[in-house]
Structure formats: structure tokens, C-alpha cells
C-alpha positions as CSV (number, residue, x, y, z in Angstrom):
1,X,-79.3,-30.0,23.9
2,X,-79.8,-30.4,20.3
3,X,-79.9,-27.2,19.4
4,X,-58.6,-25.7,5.5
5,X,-62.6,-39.7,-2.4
6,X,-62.9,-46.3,-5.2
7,X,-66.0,-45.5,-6.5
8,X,-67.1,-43.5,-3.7
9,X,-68.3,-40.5,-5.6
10,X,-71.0,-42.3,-7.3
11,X,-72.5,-43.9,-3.7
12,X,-75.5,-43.1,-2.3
13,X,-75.8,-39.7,-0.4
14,X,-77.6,-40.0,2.5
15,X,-76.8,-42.2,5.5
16,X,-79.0,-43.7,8.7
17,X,-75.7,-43.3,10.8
18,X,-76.0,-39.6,10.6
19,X,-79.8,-39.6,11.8
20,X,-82.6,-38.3,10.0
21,X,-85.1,-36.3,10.5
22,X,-85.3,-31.4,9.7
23,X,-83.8,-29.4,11.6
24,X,-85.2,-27.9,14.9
25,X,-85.4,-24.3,15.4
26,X,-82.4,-22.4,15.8
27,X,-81.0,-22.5,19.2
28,X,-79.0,-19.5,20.7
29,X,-75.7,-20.7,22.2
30,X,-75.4,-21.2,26.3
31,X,-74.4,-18.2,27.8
32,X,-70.9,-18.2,29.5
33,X,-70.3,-20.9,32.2
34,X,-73.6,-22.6,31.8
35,X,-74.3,-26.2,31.3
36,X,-74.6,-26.6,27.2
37,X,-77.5,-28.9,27.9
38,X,-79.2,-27.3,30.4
39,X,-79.0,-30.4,33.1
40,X,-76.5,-29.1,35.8
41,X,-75.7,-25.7,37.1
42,X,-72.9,-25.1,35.4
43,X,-70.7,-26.9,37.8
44,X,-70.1,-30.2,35.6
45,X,-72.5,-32.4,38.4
46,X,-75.8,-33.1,39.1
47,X,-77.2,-33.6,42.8
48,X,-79.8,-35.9,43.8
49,X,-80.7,-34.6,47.3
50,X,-82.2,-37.7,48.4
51,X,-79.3,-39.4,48.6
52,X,-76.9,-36.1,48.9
53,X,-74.9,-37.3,46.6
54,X,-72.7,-35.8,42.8
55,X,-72.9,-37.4,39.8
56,X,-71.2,-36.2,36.3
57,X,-73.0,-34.3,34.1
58,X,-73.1,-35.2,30.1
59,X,-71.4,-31.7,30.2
60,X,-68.8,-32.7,31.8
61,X,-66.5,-34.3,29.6
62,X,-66.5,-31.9,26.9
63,X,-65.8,-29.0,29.5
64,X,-62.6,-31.2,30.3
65,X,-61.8,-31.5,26.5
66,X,-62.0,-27.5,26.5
67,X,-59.7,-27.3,29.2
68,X,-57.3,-29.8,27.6
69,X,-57.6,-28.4,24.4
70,X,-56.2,-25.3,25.5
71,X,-54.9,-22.3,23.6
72,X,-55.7,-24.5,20.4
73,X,-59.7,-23.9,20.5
74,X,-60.6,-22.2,17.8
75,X,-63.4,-19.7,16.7
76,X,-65.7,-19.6,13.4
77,X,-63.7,-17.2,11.4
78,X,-65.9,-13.6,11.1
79,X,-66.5,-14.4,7.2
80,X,-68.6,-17.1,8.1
81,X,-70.2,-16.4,11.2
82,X,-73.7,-16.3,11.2
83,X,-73.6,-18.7,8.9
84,X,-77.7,-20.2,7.9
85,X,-79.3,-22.4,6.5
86,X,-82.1,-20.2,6.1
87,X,-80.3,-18.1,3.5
88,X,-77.1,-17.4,0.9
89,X,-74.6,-18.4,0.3
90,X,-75.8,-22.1,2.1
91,X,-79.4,-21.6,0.5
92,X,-77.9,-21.4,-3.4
93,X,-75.9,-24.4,-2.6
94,X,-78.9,-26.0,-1.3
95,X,-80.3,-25.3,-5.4
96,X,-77.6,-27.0,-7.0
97,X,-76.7,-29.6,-4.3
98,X,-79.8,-30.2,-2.2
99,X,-78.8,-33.9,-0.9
100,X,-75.4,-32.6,0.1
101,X,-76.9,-29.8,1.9
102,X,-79.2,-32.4,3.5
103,X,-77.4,-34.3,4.3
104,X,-75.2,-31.3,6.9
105,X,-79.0,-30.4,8.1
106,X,-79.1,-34.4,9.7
107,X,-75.2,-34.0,10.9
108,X,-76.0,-31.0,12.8
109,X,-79.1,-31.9,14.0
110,X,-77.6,-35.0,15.5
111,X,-74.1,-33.1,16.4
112,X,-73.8,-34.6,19.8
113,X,-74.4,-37.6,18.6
114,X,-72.1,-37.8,15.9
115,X,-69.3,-36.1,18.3
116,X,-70.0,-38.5,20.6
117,X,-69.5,-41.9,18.5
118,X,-66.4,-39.8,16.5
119,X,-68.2,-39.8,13.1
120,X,-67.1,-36.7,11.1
121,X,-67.8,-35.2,7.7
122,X,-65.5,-35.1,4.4
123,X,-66.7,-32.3,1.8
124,X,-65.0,-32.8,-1.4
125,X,-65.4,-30.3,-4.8
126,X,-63.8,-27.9,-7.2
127,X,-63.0,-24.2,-5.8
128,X,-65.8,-22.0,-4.7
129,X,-68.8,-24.6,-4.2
130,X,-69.6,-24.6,-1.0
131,X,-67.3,-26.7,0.9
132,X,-65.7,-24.8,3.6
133,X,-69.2,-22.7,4.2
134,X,-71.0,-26.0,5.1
135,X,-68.1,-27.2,6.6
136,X,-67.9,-23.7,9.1
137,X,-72.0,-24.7,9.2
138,X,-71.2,-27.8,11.3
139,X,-68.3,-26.0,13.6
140,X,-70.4,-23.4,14.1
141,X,-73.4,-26.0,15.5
142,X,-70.8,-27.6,17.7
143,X,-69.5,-25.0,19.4
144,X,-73.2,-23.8,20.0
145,X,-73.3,-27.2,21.5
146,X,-70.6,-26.6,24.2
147,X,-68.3,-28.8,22.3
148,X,-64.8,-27.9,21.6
149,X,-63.5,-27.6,18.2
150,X,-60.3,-26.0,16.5
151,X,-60.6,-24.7,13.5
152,X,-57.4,-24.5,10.5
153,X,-56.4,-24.9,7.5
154,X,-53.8,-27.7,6.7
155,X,-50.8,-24.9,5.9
156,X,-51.5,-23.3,9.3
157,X,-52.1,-26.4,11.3
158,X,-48.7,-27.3,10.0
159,X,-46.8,-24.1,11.0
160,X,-47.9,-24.7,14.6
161,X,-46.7,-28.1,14.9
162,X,-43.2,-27.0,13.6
163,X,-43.9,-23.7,16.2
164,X,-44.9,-27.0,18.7
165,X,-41.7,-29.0,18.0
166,X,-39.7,-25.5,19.8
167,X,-41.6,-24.9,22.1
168,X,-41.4,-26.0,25.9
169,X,-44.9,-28.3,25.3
170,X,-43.1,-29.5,22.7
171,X,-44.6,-32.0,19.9
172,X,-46.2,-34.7,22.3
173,X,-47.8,-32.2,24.4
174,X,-49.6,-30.8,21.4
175,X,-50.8,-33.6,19.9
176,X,-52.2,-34.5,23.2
177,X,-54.4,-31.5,23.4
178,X,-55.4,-31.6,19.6
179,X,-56.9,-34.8,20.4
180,X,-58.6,-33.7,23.0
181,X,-60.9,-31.5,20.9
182,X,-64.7,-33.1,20.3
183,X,-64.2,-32.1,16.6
184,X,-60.9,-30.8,14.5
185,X,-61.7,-29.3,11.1
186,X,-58.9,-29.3,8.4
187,X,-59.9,-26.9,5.8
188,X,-57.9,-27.5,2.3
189,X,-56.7,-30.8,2.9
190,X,-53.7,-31.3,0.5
191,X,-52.9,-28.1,-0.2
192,X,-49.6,-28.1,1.4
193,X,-46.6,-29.4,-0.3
194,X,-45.4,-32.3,-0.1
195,X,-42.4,-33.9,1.9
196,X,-41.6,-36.7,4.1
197,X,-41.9,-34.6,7.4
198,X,-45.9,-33.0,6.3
199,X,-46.7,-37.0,5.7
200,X,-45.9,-38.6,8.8
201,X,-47.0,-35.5,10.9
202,X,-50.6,-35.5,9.0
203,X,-50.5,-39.4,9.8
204,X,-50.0,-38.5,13.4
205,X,-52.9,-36.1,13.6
206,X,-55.2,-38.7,11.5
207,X,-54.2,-42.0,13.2
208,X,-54.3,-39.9,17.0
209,X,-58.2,-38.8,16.2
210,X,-58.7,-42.5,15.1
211,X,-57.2,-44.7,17.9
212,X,-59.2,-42.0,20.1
213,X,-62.7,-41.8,18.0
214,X,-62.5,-38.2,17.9
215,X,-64.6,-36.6,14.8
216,X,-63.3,-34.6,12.0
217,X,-64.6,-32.3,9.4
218,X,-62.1,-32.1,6.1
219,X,-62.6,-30.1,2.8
220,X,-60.3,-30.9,0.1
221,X,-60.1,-29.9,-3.7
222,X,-58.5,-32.9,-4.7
223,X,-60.6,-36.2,-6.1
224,X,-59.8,-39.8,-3.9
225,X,-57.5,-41.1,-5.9
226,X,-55.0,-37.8,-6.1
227,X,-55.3,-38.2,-2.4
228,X,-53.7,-41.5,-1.8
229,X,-51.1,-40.4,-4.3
230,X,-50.1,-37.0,-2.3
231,X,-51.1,-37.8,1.6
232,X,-50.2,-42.0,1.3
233,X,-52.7,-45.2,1.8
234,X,-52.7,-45.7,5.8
235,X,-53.6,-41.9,6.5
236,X,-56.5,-41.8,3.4
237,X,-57.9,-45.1,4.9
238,X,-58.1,-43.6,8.6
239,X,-59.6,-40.5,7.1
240,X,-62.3,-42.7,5.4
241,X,-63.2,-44.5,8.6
242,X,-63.6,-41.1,11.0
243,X,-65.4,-39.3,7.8
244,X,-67.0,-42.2,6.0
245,X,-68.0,-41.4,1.9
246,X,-67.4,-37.8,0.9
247,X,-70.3,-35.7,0.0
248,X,-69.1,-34.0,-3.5
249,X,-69.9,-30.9,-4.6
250,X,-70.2,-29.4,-8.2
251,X,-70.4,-26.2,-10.6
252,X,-69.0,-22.8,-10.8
253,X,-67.1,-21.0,-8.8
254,X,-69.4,-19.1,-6.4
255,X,-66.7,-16.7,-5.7
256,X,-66.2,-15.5,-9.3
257,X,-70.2,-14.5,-9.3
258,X,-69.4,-11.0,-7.6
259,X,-67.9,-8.5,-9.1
260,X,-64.3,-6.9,-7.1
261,X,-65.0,-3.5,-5.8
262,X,-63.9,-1.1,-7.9
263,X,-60.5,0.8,-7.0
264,X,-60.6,4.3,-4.9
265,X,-60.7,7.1,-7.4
């Protein structure tokens, strides 16, 4: 079914690896326990009465990445839910940054696709343009794909490794069902601080995803170059190679453009 960067910046936008082509209508998501493509009966095979005999559904494997993934799948958080292309906040960005916006439209009308081969998405800008609401744009289409996908920010992706590390799972076991996911999106990448022990578990996560070709989505405030200084050369390249260029985004904080309610009297 279809259905919390060299010069990179300056690069063309669009790319053929990503597909091409608008986007079809929208597509509510399967209801529970049903086959996300509509091919089996829920069940994870197909059955060719002829010869009376199973075969795997293209279902299947993401259904067993669910499973795997656990606890750890994660959910569109409620600000963004409902999220459209069709109208704000995605439609002003689409004004001011129309082949970035494009170029989400041909990721998510491709989404299995992409999941499939491991391609993922790096959105990179100042504060309040866009980045995490077209970023939640893409998690949102591949959950309504069937796909499994977690969902953090780096801080809190961070506090449950070192929750991990205690727990009876323990580290390995973790890791093991982060990969699992069809798609991980890391919301402010490089907002944590700094230390030895945030490197080389951020290098885990990124090299893991890339031995496996598992897709990720990352948003990050910080330009290519401030990267490599703060997250280190071997983790930036991997990122480059799951997320290829990174689509940048400009202008004013969106956030600042409405006004805080005004206190209780």
C-alpha cells in the first residue's frame, strides 16, 4: 500500500533515489490486525489453494520488526498528529521552502520503498522552521504504512539506554530491538552534551542502523561542520550514508509568530 551538513548545503535538492512523482490521496491507516497492504488476511501469509500451500506476506516482516521492537515503538506525539500537507503549519513551510517540502511529498509517497532499501531523511535548520513537523510528516506516513517506527529525541533516547544498561534486557538487548524498527527518528540531534560515554553510545545506534540498512529520520540545529566537531567523523559519515544530503531549512522562527496566551486574571 502506498498510502529530537562539505558543501552539501549548496547541492541540488531533489533526488531520483527518493522517487518522483505527487502524492496520492490520503490513505486512512489499516485498522487493527489487518494486513497494511491489503494482500493477506491479517495472518502474515498468503494461500494459493491450488497447490494448498503458505507463502509470506510483504507484511510479514515488518509485523516481526513490531514484535521485536517492543515496548520501544513509539507514537506521533498529539502536537503533531494530524499533521497535512494540505494545510498549516506544513503549507507555510511549503511558501518559503517549496523544494524541501517536495521533496518529503516524494519520501512519503515512496515510504515503503525508501524503508525497505534503508534510505532515510536528514532535515537540518535554525529553531522553529519546520524541521521536526516534516520530520513527524514522514513517521506519521510510516506508521500508516504498518511500519514500525520509534520516535525521540536524542536527550530521551539517551536516558533510556542508561535506564537499558540496569535493566534485566540490559544494553545488548536494547540495541537489538532499536534496530529492529523499519524507521528510528532522532529529533534534536546534538543537543545533548557532550562526553565520551554519549559518543560511542550514539556511534552504536548509528553504525547498528547502518550494518543493518535500517532508515532514519534526524533533525538537528547544528550546520555539517559543527557536527563532526561535537558527534566525531565515523558516526557523521554513517549518518550521511543512511540520510544522504540534508534538506536545509531557513527564516524565522515559526514559533515566535503567535502570541502566548495571556495569564488568568
Amino acid at each position: 500500500m502506498t498510502p529530537e551538513l562539505p558543501n552539501i548545503l549548496t547541492a541540488p535538492l531533489a533526488s531520483p533515489a527518493h522517487g518522483s512523482g505527487a502524492m496520492p490521496p490520503a490513505v486512512p491507516p489499516p485498522r487493527e490486525g489487518a494486513c497494511p497492504l491489503g494482500v493477506c488476511d491479517g495472518s502474515g501469509f498468503t494461500i494459493d489453494e491450488q497447490t494448498n500451500t503458505a507463502a509470506d506476506c510483504p507484511c510479514r516482516a515488518a509485523r516481526i520488526a513490531r514484535v521485536r521492537a517492543g515496548s520501544l515503538a513509539g507514537r506521533v506525539p498529539r502536537k503533531y498528529r494530524g499533521v497535512s500537507f494540505d494545510r498549516p503549519p506544513v503549507s507555510d513551510i511549503a511558501r518559503v521552502a517549496p523544494q524541501q517540502v517536495q521533496e518529503i511529498r516524494r519520501y512519503v509517497h515512496n515510504i515503503d520503498e525508501n524503508l525497505n532499501a534503508g534510505r532515510g531523511l536528514w532535515l537540518w535548520g535554525d529553531v522553529g522552521t519546520g524541521k521536526t513537523t516534516l520530520a513527524m510528516l514522514v513517521s506519521q506516513a510510516a506508521l500508516e504504512a504498518g511500519r514500525s517506527v520509534v520516535i525521540h529525541s536524542l536527550p530521551r533516547l539517551l536516558n533510556l539506554i542508561r535506564g537499558a544498561i540496569e535493566s534485566e534486557a540490559g544494553m545488548v538487548g536494547f540495541l537489538e530491538r532499536l534496530t529492529a524498527v523499519d524507521l528510528l527518528h532522532i529529533d534534536d540531534l546534538g543537543a545533548e552534551h557532550t562526553t565520551d560515554w554519549v559518543l560511542e553510545q550514539l556511534y552504536s545506534i548509528v553504525n547498528t542502523r547502518y550494518e543493518d540498512e535500517r532508515a532514519m529520520i534526524v533533525t538537528t540545529n547544528l550546520k555539517f561542520e559543527e557536527l563532526m566537531e561535537q558527534l566525531g567523523e565515523r558516526t557523521v559519515s554513517r549518518l550521511v550514508a543512511i540520510c544522504g544530503e540534508p534538506l536545509p531549512l531557513y527564516g524565522e522562527d515559526r514559533r515566535r509568530e503567535f502570541p502566548a496566551p495571556a495569564p488568568p486574571a
